[in-house]
C-alpha positions as CSV (number, residue, x, y, z in Angstrom):
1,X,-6.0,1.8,-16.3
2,X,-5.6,-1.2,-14.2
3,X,-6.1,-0.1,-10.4
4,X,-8.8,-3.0,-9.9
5,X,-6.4,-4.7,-7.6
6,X,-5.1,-1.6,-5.9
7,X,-8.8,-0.4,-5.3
8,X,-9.4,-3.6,-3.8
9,X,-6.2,-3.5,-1.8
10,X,-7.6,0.0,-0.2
11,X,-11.0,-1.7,0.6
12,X,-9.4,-3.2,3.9
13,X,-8.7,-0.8,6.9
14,X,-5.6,-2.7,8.2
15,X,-4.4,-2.3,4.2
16,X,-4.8,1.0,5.0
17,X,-3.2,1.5,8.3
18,X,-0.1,-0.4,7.0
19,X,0.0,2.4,4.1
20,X,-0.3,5.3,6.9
21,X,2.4,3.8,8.8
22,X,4.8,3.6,5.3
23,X,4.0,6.9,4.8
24,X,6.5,7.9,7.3
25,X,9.3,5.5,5.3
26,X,10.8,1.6,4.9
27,X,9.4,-0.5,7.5
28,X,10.1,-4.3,8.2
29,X,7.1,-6.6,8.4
30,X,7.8,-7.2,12.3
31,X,8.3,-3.1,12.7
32,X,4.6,-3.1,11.0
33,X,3.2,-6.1,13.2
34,X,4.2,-4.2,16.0
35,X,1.1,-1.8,15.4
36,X,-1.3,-4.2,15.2
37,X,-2.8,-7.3,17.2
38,X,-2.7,-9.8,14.8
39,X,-0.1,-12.7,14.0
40,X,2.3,-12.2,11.7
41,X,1.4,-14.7,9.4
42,X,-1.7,-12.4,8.7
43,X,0.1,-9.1,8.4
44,X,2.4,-10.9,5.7
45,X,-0.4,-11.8,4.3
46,X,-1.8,-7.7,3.9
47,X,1.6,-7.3,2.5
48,X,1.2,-9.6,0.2
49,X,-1.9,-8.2,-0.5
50,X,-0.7,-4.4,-0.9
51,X,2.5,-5.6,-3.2
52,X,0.4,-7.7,-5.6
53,X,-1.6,-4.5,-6.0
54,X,1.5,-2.3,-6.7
55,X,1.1,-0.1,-3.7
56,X,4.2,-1.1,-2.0
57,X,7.5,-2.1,-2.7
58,X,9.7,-4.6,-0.9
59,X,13.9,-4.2,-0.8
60,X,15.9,-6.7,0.6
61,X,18.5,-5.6,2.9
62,X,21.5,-8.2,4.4
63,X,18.6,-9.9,6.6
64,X,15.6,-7.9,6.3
65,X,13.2,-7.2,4.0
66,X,11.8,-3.4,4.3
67,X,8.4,-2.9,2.5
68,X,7.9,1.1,1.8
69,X,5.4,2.9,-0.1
70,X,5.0,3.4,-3.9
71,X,4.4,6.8,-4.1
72,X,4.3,6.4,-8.4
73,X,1.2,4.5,-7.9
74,X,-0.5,6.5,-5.4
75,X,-0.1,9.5,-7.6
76,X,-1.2,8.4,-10.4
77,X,-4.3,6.9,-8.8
78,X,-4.9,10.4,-7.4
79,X,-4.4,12.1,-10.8
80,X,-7.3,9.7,-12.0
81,X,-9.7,10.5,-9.1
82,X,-9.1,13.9,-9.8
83,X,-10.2,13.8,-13.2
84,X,-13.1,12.5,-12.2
85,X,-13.9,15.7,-10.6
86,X,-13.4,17.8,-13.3
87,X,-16.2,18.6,-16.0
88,X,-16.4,18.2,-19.7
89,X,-17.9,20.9,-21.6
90,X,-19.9,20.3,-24.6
């Protein structure tokens, strides 16, 4: 499995809060910075971040760009954490 970069992705709390707010669907990156106080030279750099990692997804659109979840990695990273809970017998 190679989540290494999506695990470190998650480690940040503004990471995070960007993935919250995709939850809800496609966002632009200036509809994200609106959440936070922070230039947006810093929030492209969390969405830089977040795509490298595989946990979002950009689209280009005419002039915009939106950035929305990827829901394919999520799950699978929760199928993996929930394996973890799960006991071998032996």
């Amino acid at each position: 499995m190679g989540f290494e970069k999506s695990f470190k992705a998650l480690s940040d709390p503004v990471r995070r809060e960007i993935l919250q707010l995709l939850r809800n669907g496609a966002m632009t990156a200036g509809n994200i910075a609106e959440h936070f106080d922070m230039t947006k030279a810093t929030i492209s750099y969390h969405l830089r971040l977040l795509k490298e990692a595989g946990l979002i997804f950009e689209e280009k659109e005419k002039n915009f760009i939106y950035y929305d979840l990827n829901t394919t990695l999520v799950e699978e990273m929760m199928g993996w954490l929930m394996s973890l809970k799960e006991r071998k017998n032996d």
